[in-house]
Backbone as a printed PyTorch tensor [residue, N CA C, xyz], in Angstrom:
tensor([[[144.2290,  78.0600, 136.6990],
         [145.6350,  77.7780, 136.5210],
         [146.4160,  78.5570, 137.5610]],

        [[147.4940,  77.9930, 138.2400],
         [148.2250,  78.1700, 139.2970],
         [149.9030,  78.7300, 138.7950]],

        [[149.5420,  79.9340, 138.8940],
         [151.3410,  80.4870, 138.6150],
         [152.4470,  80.9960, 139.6140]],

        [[153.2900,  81.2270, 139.1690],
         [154.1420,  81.2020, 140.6450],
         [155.8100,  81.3030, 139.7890]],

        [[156.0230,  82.5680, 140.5890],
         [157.8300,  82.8730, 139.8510],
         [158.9440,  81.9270, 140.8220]],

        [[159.9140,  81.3590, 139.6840],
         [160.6320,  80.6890, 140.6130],
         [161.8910,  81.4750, 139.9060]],

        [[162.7550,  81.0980, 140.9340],
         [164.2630,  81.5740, 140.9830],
         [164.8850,  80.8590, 140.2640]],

        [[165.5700,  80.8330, 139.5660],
         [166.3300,  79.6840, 138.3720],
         [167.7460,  79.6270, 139.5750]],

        [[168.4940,  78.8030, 139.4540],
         [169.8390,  78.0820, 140.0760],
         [171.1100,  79.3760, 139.3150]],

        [[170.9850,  80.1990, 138.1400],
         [171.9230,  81.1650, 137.7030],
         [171.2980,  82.5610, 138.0610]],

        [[170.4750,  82.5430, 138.7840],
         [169.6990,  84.0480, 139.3710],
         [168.9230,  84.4910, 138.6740]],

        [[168.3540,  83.8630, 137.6160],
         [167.2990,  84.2800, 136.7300],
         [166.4570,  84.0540, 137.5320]],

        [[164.9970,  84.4320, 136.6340],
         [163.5500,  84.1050, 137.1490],
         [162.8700,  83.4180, 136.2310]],

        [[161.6340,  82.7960, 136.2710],
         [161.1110,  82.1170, 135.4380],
         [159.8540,  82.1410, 135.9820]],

        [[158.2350,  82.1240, 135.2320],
         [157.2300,  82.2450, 135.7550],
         [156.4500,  80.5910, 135.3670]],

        [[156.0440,  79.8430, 136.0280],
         [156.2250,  78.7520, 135.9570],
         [154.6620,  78.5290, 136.1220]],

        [[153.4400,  77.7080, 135.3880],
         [152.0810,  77.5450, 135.2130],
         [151.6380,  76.2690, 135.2180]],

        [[151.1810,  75.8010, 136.1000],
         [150.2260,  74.5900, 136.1780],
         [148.8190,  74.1780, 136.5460]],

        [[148.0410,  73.2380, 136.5010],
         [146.6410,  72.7590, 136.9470],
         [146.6670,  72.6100, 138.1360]],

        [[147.9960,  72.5890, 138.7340],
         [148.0450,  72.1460, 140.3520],
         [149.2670,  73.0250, 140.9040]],

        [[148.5300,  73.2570, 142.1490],
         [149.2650,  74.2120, 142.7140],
         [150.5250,  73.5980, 143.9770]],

        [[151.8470,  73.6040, 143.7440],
         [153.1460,  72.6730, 144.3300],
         [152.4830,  73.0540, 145.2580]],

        [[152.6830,  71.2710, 145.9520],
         [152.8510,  70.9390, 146.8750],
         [153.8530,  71.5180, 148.2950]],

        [[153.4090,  71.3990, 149.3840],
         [154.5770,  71.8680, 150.4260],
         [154.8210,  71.2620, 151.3380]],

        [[156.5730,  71.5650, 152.0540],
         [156.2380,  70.5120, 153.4380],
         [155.4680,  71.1130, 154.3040]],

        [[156.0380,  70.6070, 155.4340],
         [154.7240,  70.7470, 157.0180],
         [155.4070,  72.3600, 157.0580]],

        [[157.0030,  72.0010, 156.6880],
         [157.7640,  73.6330, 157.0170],
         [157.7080,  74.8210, 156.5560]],

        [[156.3520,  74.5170, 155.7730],
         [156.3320,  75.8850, 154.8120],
         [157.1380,  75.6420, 153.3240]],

        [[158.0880,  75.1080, 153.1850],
         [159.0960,  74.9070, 151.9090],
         [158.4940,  74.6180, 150.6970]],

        [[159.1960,  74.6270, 149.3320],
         [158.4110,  73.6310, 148.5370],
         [158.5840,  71.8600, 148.6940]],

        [[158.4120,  71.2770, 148.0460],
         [158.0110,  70.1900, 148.7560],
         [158.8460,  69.0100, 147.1190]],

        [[159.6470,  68.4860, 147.3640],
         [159.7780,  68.1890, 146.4110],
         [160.1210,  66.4670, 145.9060]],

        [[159.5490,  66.2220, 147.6180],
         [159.7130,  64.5260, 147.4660],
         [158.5020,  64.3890, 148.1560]],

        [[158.0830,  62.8480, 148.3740],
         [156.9210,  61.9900, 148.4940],
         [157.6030,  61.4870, 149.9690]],

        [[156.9630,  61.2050, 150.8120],
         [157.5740,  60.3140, 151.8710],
         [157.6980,  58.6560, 151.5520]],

        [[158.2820,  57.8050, 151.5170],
         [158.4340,  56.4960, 151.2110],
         [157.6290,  55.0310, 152.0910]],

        [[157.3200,  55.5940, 153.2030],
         [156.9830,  54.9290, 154.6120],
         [156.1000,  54.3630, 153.9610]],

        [[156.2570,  52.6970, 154.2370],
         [154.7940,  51.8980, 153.7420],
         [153.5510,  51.9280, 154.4270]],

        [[152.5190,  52.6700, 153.8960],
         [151.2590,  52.2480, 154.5510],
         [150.1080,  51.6420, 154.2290]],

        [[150.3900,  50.3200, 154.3710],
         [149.1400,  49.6290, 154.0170],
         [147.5530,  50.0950, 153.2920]],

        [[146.8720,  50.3460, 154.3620],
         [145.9080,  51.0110, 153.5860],
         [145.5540,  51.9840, 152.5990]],

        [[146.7350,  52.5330, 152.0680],
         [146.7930,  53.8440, 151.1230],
         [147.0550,  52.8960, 149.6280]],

        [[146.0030,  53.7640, 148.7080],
         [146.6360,  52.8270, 147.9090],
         [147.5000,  52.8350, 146.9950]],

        [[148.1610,  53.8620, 147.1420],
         [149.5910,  53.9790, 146.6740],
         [150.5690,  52.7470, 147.6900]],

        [[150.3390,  52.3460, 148.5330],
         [151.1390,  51.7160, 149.4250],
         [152.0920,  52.3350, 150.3160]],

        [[152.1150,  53.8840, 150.2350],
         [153.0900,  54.4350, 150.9880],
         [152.5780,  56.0300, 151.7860]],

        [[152.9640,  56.4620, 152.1610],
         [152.7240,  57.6630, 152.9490],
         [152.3780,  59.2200, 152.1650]],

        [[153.4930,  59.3540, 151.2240],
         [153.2310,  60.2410, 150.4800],
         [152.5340,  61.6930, 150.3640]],

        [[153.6880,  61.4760, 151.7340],
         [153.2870,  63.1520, 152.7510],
         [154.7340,  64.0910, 151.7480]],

        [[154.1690,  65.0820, 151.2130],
         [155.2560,  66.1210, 150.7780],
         [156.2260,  66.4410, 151.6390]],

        [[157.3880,  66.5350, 151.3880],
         [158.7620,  67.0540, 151.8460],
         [159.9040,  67.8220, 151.2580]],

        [[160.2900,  68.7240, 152.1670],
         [161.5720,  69.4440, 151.5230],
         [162.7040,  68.1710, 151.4340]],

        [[163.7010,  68.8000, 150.9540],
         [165.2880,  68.3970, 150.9740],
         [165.4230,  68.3930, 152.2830]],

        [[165.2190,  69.7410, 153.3600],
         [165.7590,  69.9900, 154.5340],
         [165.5260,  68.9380, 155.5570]],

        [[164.0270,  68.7910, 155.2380],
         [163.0230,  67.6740, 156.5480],
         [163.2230,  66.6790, 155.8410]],

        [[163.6000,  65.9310, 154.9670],
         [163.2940,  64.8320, 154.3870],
         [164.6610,  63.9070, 155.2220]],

        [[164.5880,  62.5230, 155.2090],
         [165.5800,  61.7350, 155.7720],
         [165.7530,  60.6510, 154.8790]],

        [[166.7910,  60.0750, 154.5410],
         [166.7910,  58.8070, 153.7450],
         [167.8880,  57.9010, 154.0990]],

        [[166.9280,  56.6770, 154.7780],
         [167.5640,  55.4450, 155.4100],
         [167.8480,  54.5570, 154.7460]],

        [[167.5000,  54.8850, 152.9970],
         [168.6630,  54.2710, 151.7030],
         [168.4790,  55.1790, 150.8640]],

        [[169.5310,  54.6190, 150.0240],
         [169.3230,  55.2210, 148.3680],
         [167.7280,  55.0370, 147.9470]],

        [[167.4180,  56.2180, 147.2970],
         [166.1820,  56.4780, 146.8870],
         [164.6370,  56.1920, 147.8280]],

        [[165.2900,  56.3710, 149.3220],
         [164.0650,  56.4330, 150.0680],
         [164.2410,  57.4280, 151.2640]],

        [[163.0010,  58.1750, 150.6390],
         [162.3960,  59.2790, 151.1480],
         [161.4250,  59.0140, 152.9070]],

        [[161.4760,  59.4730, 153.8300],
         [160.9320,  59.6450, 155.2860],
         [160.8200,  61.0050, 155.3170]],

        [[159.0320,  61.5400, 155.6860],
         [158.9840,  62.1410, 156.6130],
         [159.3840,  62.7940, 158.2290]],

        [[159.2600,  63.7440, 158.4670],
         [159.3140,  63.5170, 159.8010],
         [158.7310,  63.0170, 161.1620]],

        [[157.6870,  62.8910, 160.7630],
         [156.9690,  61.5510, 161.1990],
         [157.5820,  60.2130, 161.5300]],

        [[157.6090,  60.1510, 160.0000],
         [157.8020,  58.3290, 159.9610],
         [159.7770,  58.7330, 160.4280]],

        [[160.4400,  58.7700, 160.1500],
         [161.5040,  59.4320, 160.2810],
         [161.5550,  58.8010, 162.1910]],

        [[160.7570,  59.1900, 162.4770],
         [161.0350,  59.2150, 164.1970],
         [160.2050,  57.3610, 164.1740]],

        [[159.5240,  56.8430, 163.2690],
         [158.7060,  55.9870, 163.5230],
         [159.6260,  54.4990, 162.8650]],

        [[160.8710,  55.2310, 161.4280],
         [162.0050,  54.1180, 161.5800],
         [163.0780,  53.9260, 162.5110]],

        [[163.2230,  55.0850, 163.1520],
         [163.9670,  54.4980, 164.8510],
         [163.2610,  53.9640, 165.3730]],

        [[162.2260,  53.9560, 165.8270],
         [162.0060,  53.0080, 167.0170],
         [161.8860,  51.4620, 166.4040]],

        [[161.7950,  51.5440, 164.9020],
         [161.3030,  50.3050, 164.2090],
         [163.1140,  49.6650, 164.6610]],

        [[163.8250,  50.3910, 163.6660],
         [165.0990,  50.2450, 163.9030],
         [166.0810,  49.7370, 165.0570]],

        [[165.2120,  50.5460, 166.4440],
         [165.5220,  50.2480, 167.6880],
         [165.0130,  48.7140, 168.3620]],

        [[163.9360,  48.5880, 168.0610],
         [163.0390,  47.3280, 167.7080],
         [164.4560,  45.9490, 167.9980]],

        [[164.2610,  46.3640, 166.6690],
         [164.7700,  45.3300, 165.9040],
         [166.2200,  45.3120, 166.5590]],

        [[167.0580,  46.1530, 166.9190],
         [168.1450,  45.6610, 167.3960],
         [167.9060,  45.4900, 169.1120]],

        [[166.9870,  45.6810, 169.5370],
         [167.0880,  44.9700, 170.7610],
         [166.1890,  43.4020, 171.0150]],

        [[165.9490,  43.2570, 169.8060],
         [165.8130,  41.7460, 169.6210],
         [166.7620,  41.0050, 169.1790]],

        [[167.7940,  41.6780, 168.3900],
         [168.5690,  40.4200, 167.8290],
         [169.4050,  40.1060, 169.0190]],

        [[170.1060,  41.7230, 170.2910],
         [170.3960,  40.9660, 171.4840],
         [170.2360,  40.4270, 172.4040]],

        [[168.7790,  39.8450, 172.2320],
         [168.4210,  38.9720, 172.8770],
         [168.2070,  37.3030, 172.2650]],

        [[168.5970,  37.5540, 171.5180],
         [168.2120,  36.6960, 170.9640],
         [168.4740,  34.7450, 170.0100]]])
């Protein structure tokens, strides 16, 4: 079992116990979202690389990007608008 003191939001502390030990981003942080990026072969269907608040990006409501994919929906993004002026 995996314990670990966290800071409560009113300056308390709290010692907090689980089977699994939180997840983190790439940044060291805790990690407290999933990345959203669809990837086919996974079979969750999505990326589901851990992320902070800080690194995390969201190109809608309720979707989560890595920093990875993050750099991989611009160019998708970019893509796509230099086709429609051509088009």
């Amino acid at each position: 079992m995996v314990c670990e003191t966290v800071t409560m939001p009113g300056g308390g502390r709290a010692i907090v116990c689980s089977s699994h030990k939180r997840q983190r981003c790439k940044c060291g942080r805790d990690a407290f979202l999933l990345c959203d990026w669809k990837v086919p072969g996974k079979t969750s269907g999505t990326c589901d690389a851990p992320i902070c608040h800080a690194c995390a990006f969201s190109p809608a409501t309720g979707k989560d990007l890595c920093r990875e994919h993050k750099a991989a929906f611009f160019a998708w993004h970019s893509s796509r608008n230099s086709e429609a002026a051509r088009g």
